[in-house]
C-alpha positions in Angstrom: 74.6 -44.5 88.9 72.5 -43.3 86.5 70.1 -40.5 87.0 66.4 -42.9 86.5 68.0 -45.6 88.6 68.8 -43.1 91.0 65.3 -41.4 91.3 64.0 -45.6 90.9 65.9 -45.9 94.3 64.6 -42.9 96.2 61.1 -44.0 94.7 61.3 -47.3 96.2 63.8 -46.3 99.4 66.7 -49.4 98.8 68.3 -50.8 96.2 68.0 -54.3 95.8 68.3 -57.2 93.3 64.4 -57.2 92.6 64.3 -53.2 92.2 67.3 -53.8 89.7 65.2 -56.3 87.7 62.1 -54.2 87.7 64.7 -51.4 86.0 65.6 -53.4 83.5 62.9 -54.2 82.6 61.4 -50.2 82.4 64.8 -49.3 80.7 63.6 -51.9 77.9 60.4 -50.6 77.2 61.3 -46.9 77.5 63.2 -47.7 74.3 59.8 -48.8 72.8 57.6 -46.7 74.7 56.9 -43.4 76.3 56.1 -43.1 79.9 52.8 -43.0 80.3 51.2 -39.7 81.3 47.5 -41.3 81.6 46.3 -44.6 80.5 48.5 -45.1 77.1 50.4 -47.4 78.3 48.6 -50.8 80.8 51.4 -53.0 82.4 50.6 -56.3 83.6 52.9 -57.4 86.2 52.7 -61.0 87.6 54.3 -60.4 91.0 53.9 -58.1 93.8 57.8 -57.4 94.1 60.1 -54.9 94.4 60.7 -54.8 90.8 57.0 -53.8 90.3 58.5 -49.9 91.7 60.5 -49.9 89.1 57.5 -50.3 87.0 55.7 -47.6 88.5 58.3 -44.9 88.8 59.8 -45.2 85.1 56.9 -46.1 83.0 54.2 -44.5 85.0 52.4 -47.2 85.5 50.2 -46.9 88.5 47.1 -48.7 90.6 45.8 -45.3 91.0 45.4 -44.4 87.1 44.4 -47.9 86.8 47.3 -48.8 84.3 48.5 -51.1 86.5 47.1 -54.8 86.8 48.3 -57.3 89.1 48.0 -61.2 88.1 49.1 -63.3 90.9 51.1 -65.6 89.3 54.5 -65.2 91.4 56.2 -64.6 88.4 58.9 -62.0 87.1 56.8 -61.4 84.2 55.2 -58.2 83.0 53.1 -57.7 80.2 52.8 -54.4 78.3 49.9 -53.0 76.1 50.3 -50.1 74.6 47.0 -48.5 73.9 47.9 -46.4 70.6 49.0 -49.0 68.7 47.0 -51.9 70.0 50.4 -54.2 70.4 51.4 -55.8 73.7 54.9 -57.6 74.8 55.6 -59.6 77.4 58.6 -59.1 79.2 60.4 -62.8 81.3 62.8 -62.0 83.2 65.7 -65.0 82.9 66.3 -66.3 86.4 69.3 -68.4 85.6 72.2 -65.4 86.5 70.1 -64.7 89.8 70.2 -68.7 90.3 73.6 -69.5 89.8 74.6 -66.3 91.9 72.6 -67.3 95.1 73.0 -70.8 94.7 76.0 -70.2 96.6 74.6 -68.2 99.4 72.1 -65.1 99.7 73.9 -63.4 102.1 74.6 -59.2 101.5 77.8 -60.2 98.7 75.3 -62.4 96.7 72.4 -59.6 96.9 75.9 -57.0 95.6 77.0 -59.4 92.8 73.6 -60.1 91.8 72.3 -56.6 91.5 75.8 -55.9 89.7 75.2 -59.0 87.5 71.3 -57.5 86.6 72.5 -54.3 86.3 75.3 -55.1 83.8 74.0 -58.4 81.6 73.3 -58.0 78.0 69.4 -57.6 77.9 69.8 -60.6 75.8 70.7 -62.6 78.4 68.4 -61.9 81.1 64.8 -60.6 79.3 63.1 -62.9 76.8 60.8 -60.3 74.8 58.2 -61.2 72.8 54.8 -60.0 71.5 51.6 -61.1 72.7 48.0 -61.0 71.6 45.8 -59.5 74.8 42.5 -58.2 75.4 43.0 -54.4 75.5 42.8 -53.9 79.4 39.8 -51.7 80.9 40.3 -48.2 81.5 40.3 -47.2 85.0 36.5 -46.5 85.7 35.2 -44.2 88.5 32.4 -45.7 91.0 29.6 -43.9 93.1 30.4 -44.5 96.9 27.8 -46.2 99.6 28.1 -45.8 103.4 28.3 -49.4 104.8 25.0 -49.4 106.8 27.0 -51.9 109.3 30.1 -50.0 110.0 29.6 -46.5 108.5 32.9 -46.1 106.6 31.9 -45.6 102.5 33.0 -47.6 99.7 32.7 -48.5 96.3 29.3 -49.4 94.9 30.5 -52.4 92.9 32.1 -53.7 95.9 28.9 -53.8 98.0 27.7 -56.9 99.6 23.6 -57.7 100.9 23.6 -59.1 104.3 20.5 -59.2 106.4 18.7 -56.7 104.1 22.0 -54.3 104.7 24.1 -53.0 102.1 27.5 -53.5 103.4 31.4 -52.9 102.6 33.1 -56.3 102.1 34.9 -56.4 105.1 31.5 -56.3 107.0 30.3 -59.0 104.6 33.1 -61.4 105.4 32.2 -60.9 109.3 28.4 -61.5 109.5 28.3 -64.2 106.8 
């Protein structure tokens, strides 16, 4: 096993045939693109997965430095701009050697020959690349907090919510209203 898949596992705690998509995936870009340190590079993932680890671990793409944008689409489909150059691709993964695999069954020797099957296929065969024309994504932005004047706990200012002349979280909001 290779030493990124290896740390991929750790990161995510199993392997499995969505984590070895999701590394497919971040072995393809890292030959376009360098993991991103900061905010250089924005990846736009379509599914909440366990490929989305992958993602995370290997390109540096994370919620927290806001280079990460979920899109609920259910969708093995993740979209990457790259900020210094102003280019995006999108990345679908082909479904049709996970299909024909568990078409038979999904028991624990489909889950081995399908991550084998991701794992080993041509990236030919199971990622359709192209480039895309995108909206350079926000950069992560930094809000003031507020103290819920319902339940005390703080949060962000852009979140806040007027209920009965109180400035509320959301959460608060969704229970008096």
């Amino acid at each position: 096993m290779e030493e990124d898949l290896k740390r991929t596992v750790e990161f995510h705690g199993h392997m499995c045939p969505g984590l070895a998509i999701g590394y497919r995936v971040a072995k393809y870009v890292m030959n376009h693109y360098r993991r991103s340190e900061d905010e250089e590079l924005v990846a736009v993932v379509e599914n909440n997965s366990c490929s989305v680890d992958a993602i995370q671990e290997m390109l540096g793409c994370t919620f927290g430095k806001g280079n990460l944008i979920f899109v609920d689409n259910g969708k093995q489909v993740f979209t990457f701009y790259h900020r210094g150059d102003g280019k995006a691709i999108r990345i679908y993964f082909r479904d049709e050697i996970l299909q024909e695999i568990f078409g038979a069954g999904r028991g624990e020797e489909a889950r081995s020959k399908a991550m084998e099957a991701i794992l080993s296929a041509p990236e030919e065969s199971i990622l359709s690349v192209r480039e895309v024309d995108i909206t350079e994504p926000p950069r992560a932005r930094i809000y003031p907090s507020l103290r819920c004047q319902e339940c005390g706990e703080s949060f962000m200012e852009i979140r806040g919510r007027l209920v009965n002349g109180k400035i509320v979280c959301k959460e608060c909001f969704s229970r008096l209203t």
